[in-house]
C-alpha positions as CSV (number, residue, x, y, z in Angstrom):
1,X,-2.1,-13.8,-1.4
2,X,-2.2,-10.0,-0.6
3,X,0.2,-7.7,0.1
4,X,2.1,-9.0,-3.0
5,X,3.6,-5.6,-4.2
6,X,4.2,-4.4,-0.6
7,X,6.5,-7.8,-0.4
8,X,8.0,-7.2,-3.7
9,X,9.0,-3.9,-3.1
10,X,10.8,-4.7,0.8
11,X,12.3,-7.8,-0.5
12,X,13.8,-6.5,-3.9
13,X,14.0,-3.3,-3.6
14,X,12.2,-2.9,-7.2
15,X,8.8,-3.9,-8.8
16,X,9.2,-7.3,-10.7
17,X,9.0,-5.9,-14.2
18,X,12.5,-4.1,-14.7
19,X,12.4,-3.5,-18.5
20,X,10.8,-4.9,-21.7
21,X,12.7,-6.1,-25.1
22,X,11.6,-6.3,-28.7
23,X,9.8,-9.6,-30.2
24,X,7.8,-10.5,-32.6
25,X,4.5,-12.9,-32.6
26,X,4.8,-15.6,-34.2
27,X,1.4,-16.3,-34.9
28,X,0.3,-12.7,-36.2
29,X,3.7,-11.3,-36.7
30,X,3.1,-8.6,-34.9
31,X,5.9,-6.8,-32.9
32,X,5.3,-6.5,-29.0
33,X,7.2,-5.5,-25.8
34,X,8.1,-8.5,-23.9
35,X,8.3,-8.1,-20.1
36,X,11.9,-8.9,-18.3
37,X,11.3,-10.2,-14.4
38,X,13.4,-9.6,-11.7
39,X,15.0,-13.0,-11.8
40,X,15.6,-12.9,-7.9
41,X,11.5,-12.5,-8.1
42,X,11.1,-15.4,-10.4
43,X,13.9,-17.8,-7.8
44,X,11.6,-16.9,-4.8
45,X,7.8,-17.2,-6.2
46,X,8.8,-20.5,-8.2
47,X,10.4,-21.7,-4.3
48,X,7.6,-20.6,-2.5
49,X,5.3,-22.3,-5.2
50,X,7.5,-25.6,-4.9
51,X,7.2,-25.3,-1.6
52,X,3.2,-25.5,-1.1
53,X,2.9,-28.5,-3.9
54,X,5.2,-30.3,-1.7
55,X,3.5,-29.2,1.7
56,X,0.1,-30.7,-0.5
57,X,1.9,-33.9,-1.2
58,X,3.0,-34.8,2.5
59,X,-0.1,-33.9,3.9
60,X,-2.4,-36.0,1.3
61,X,0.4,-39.4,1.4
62,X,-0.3,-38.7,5.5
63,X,-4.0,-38.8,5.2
64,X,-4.4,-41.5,2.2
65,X,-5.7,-38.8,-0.2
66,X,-5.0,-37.4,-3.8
67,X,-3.0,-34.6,-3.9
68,X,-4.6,-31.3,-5.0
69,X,-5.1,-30.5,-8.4
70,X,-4.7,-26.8,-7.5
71,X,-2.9,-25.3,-5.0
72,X,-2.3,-21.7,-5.5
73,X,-4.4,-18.6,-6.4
74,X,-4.3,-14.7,-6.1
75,X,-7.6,-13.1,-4.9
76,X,-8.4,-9.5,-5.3
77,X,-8.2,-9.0,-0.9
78,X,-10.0,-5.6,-0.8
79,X,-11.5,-5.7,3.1
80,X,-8.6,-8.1,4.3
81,X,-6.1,-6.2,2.8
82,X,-7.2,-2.7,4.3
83,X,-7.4,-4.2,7.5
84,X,-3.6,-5.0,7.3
85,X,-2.5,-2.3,5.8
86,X,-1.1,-4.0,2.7
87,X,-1.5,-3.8,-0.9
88,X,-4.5,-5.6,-2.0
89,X,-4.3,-8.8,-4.1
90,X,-1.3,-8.2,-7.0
91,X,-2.5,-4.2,-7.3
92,X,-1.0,-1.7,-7.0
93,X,-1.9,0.9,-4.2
94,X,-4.2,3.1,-5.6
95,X,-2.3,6.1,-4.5
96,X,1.0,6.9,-1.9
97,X,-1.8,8.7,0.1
98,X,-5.4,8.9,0.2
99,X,-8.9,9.5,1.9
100,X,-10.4,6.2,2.2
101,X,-14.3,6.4,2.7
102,X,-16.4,4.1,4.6
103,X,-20.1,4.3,5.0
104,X,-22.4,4.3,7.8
105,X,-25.7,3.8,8.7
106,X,-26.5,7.3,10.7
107,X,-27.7,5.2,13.4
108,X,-24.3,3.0,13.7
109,X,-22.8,3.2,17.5
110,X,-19.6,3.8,16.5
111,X,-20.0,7.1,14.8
112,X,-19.7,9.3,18.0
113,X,-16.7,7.3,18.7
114,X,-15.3,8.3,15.7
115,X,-16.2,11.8,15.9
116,X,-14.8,12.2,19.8
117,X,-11.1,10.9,18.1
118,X,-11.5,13.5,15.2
119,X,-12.2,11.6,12.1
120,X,-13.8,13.7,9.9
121,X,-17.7,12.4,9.2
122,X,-20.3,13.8,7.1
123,X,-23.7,12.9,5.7
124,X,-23.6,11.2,2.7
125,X,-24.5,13.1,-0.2
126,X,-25.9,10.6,-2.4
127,X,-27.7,8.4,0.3
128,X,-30.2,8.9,3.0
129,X,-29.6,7.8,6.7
130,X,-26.2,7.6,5.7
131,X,-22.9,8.9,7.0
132,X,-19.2,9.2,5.5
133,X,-16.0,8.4,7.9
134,X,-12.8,9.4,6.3
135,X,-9.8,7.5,7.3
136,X,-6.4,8.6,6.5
137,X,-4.1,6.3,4.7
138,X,-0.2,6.1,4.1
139,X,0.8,3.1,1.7
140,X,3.6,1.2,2.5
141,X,7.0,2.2,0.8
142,X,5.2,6.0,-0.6
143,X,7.9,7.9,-0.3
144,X,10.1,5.5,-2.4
145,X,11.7,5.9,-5.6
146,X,10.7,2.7,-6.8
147,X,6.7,3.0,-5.8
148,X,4.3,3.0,-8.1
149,X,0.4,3.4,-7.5
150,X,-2.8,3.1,-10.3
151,X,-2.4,6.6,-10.4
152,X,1.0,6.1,-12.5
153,X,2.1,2.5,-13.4
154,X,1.4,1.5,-16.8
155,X,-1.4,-0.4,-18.1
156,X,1.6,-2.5,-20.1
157,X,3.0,-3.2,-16.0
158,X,0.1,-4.4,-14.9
159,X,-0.5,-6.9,-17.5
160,X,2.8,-8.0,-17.2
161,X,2.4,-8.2,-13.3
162,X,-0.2,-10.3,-13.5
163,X,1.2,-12.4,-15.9
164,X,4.6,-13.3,-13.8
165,X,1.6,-14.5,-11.2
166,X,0.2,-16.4,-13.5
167,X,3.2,-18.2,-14.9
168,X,5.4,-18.7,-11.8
169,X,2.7,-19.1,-9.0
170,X,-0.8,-19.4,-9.4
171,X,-2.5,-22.5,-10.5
172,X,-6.0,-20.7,-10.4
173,X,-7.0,-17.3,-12.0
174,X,-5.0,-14.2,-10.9
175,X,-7.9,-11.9,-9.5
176,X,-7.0,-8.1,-11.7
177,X,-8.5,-5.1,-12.0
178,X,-6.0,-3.2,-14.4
179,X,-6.7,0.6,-14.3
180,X,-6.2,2.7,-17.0
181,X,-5.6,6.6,-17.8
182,X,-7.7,7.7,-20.9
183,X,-4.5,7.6,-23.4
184,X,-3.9,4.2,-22.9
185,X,-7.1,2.7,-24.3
186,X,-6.1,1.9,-27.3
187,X,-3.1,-0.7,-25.9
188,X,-5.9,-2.5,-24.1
189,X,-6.6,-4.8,-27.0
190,X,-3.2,-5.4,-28.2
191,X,-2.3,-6.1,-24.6
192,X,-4.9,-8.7,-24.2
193,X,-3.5,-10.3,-27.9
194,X,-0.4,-10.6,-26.0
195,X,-0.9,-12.4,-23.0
196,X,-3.9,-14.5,-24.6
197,X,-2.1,-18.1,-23.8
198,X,-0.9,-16.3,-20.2
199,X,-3.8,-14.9,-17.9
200,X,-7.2,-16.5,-17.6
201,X,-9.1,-13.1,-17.1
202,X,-8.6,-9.7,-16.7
203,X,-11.1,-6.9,-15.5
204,X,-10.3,-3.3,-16.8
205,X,-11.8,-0.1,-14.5
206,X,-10.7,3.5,-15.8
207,X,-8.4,5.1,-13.1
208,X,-10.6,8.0,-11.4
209,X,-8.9,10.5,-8.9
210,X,-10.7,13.1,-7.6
211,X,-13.4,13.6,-10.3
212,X,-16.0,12.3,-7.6
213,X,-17.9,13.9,-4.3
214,X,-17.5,11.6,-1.4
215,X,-15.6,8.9,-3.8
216,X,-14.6,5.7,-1.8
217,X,-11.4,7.0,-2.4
218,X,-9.8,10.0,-2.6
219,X,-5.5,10.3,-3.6
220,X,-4.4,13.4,-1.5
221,X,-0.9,14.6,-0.9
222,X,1.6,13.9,2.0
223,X,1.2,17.3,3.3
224,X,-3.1,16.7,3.9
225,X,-2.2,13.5,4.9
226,X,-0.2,14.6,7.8
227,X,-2.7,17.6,8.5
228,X,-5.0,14.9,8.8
229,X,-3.8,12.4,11.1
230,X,-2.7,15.4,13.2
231,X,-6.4,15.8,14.0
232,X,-7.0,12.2,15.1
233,X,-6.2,11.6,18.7
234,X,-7.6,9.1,21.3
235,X,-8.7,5.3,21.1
236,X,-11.4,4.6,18.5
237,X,-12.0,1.0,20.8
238,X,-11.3,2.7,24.2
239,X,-14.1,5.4,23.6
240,X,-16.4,3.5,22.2
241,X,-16.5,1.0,25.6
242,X,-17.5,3.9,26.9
243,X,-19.8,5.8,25.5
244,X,-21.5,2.5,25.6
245,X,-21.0,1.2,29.1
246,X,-18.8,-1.9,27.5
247,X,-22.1,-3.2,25.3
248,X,-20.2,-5.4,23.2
249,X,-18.0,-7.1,26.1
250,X,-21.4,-7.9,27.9
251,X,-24.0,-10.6,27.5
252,X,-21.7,-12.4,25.3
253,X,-20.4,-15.1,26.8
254,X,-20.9,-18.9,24.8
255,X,-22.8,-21.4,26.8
256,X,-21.5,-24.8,26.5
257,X,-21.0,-26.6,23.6
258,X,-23.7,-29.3,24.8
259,X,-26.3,-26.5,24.8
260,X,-26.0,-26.0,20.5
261,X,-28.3,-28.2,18.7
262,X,-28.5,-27.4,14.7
263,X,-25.1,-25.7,14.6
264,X,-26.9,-22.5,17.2
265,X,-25.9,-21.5,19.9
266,X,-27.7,-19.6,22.6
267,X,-26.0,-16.3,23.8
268,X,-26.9,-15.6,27.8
């Protein structure tokens, strides 16, 4: 799953944790805040859940089979998630808007394609032979009251975030990266005490804004955002066909199937 907070946020209208209540350990007697869930969240995860161990069972009584032991998961989706445009695994966007930074080769063909629709490129500061393409980005739901990016949730939200995944749909590890601000280090072991019988694993990465030169990404405000994408005309695809005579759309055509031996096949 990716997109997951996007969805939350469009379908709810509110992130899933709406508020925490007093309890107590029973184990160590210490005193903790428990998470409360949406319980319209919890209704359509435990469905959607139900749902694919069903879909599991029909499809392995069809083929004779057992029926999976596991069925759900939550991976951290960094590339597939840009690509769409979503939120990536269970995280949180890491800001409303940002410079996202992608790295070149200096010798990569689609370089002056970016250049000619006026994304911003430099050379790469730390690297030789290396070039910087900035991309513009607008999360989903930014400007809305309920939104919450890296920059600004808790580091109590997003354990609790990943705990509702891991109680009411996934079967395998929830994939987390739970960033912190440098006042909130000394919850991280308590937190982890709390949800000890809950998650299977949880990664912890400092939240870091602009501190860096050239940093994969870079939280900027609405106004540079829209100063930014005001510079970005053109077809990124369009130019790049030509500037090189349709390369990629040439010489590519499969021969048939009878022609691949070993699991190759040869490109005329």
């Amino acid at each position: 799953m990716s997109g997951i907070q996007d969805w939350i946020l469009s379908e709810l209208g509110n992130r899933v944790v709406t508020g925490y209540e007093d309890v107590t350990d029973p184990e160590t007697g210490d005193s903790y805040k428990k998470p409360i869930y949406d319980q319209r969240a919890i209704d359509k995860v435990n469905d959607l859940y139900h749902a694919v161990v069903k879909a599991d069972k029909d499809y392995s009584d069809e083929l004779g089979c057992q029926p999976s032991i596991k069925h759900t998961t939550v991976k951290p989706s960094g590339t597939v998630a840009k690509l769409a445009g979503v939120s990536e695994g269970m995280h949180f966007h890491y800001a409303p808007y940002l410079i996202q930074r992608i790295r070149f080769q200096d010798s990569d063909p689609l370089l002056p394609a970016l250049k000619a629709c006026g994304y911003h490129v430099e050379a790469d500061i730390y690297s030789k032979n290396t070039m910087v393409a900035e991309f513009p980005i607008r999360a989903a739901h930014a400007d809305s009251k309920k939104f919450a990016s890296a920059g600004n949730v808790s580091i109590a939200e997003q354990f609790a975030t990943q705990a509702f995944l891991q109680t009411y749909w996934s079967d395998n590890a929830v994939s987390c990266t739970v960033t912190f601000q440098p006042d909130e280090g000394e919850q991280i072991a308590p937190l982890m005490k709390q949800y000890r019988y809950t998650t299977k694993s949880t990664s912890l990465l400092p939240y870091v804004g602009n501190e860096f030169k050239q940093a994969p990404k870079e939280p900027i405000d609405s106004k540079t955002y829209e100063k930014k994408v005001m510079q970005i005309h053109g077809d990124v695809q369009r130019v790049f066909n030509q500037l090189n005579n349709n390369h990629d759309q040439k010489g590519a055509e499969i021969i048939g199937q009878t022609d691949c031996e070993g699991g190759a096949c040869p490109i005329k």
